[in-house]
Structure formats: structure tokens, C-alpha cells
C-alpha positions as CSV (number, residue, x, y, z in Angstrom):
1,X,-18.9,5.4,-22.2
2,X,-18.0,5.8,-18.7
3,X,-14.8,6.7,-17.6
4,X,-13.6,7.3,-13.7
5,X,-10.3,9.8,-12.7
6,X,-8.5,9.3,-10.0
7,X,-8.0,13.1,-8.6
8,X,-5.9,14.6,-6.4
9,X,-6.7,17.0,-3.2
10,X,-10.2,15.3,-2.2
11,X,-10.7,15.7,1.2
12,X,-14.2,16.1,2.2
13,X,-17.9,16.1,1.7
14,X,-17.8,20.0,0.6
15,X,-15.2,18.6,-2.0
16,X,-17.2,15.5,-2.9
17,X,-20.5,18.2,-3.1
18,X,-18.6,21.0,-5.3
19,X,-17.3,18.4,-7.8
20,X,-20.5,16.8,-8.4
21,X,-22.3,19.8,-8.9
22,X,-20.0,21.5,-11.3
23,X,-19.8,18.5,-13.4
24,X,-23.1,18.1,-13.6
25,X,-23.8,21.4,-14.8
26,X,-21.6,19.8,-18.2
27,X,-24.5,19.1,-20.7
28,X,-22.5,16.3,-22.8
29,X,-22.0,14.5,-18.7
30,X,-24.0,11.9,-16.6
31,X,-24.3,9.7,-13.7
32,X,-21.4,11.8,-12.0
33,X,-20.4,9.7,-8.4
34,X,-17.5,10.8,-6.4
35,X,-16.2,8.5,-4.1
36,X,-13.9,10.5,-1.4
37,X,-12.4,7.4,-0.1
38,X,-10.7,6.3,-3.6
39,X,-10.6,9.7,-4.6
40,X,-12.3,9.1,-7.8
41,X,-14.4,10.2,-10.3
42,X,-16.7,8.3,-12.4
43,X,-19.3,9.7,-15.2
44,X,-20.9,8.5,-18.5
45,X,-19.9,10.2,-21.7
46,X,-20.1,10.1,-25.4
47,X,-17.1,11.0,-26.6
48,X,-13.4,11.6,-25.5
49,X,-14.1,15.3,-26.0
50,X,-16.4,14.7,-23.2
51,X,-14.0,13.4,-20.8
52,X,-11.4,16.1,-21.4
53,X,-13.8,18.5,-21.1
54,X,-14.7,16.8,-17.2
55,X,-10.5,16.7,-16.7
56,X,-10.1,20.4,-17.6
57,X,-12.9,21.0,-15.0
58,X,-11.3,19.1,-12.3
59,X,-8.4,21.1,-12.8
60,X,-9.9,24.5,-12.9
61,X,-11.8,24.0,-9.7
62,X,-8.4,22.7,-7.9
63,X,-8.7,18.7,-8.5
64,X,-5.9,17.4,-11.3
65,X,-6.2,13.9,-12.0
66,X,-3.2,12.0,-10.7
67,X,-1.2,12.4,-14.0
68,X,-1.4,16.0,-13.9
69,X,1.3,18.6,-11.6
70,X,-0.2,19.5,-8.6
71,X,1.5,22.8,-7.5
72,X,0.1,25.4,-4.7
73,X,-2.5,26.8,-7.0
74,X,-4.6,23.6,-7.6
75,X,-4.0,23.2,-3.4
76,X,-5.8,26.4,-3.1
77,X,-8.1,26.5,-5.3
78,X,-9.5,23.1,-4.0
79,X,-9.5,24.7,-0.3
80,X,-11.6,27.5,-1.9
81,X,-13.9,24.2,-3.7
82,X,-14.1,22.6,-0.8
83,X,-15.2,25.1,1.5
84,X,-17.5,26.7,-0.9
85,X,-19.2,23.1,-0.9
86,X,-19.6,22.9,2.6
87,X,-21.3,26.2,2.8
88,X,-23.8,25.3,0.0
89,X,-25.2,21.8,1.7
């Protein structure tokens, strides 16, 4: 199946870099591509376990999916993603 999330609080390349390398680190995930212009998300999957599993990551690391709050902690902790992408490239 492939499923896409729109997310909230992506903002750059370093975000675009962090969030495809952390999902892709996701065994049951493929074919990540984030797209920073539509702020989206799209990845194969096999089962909707699959996909909660890749919305509970975009939380952790700071990007909720439009449907979720988005309160000074996720803010952060995307600043912290972001910039932790940008000094990996």
C-alpha cells in the first residue's frame, strides 16, 4: 500500500534529510519521498500497523501530521530534526 501524510513544521532540506532517513531505518517501510513544498510524506507499506508506526515517528522527531496538536514541543523538537539534518549532508 502506499500511503502519503501531510505534516506539519517542514521547513527545509535538513528536515526533508532527517525524515527520510529515520523512516527508512523502519524495516516494515519503503520508497520514503518527502516533498518539502507540499509538506508531505509518501511511503509503501503492508499494513496499517505500518503506517501508524511511520505517524508515531513523525511525531517523535517533531513532525505531526496535520490532524495531530502541534504545541511548542513538536516546534522544537523539529528545529532540533532539522538542524541535526543539515549537519549530517
Amino acid at each position: 500500500m502506499k500511503t502519503t501524510f501531510q505534516v506539519q513544521n517542514l521547513k527545509c532540506g535538513g528536515c526533508v534529510k532527517t525524515i527520510s532517513s529515520k523512516l527508512s531505518e523502519i524495516e516494515e517501510i519503503n520508497d520514503v519521498i518527502v516533498e518539502k513544498d507540499s509538506s508531505s510524506v509518501s511511503f509503501d507499506h503492508q499494513s496499517a500497523d505500518d503506517a501508524s508506526l511511520v505517524k508515531e515517528a513523525l511525531k517523535q522527531m517533531g513532525y505531526p501530521t496535520i490532524d495531530d496538536e502541534n504545541g511548542f514541543v513538536d516546534k522544537a523538537k523539529s528545529f532540533v530534526s532539522c538542524a541535526s539534518g543539515k549537519i549530517s549532508r
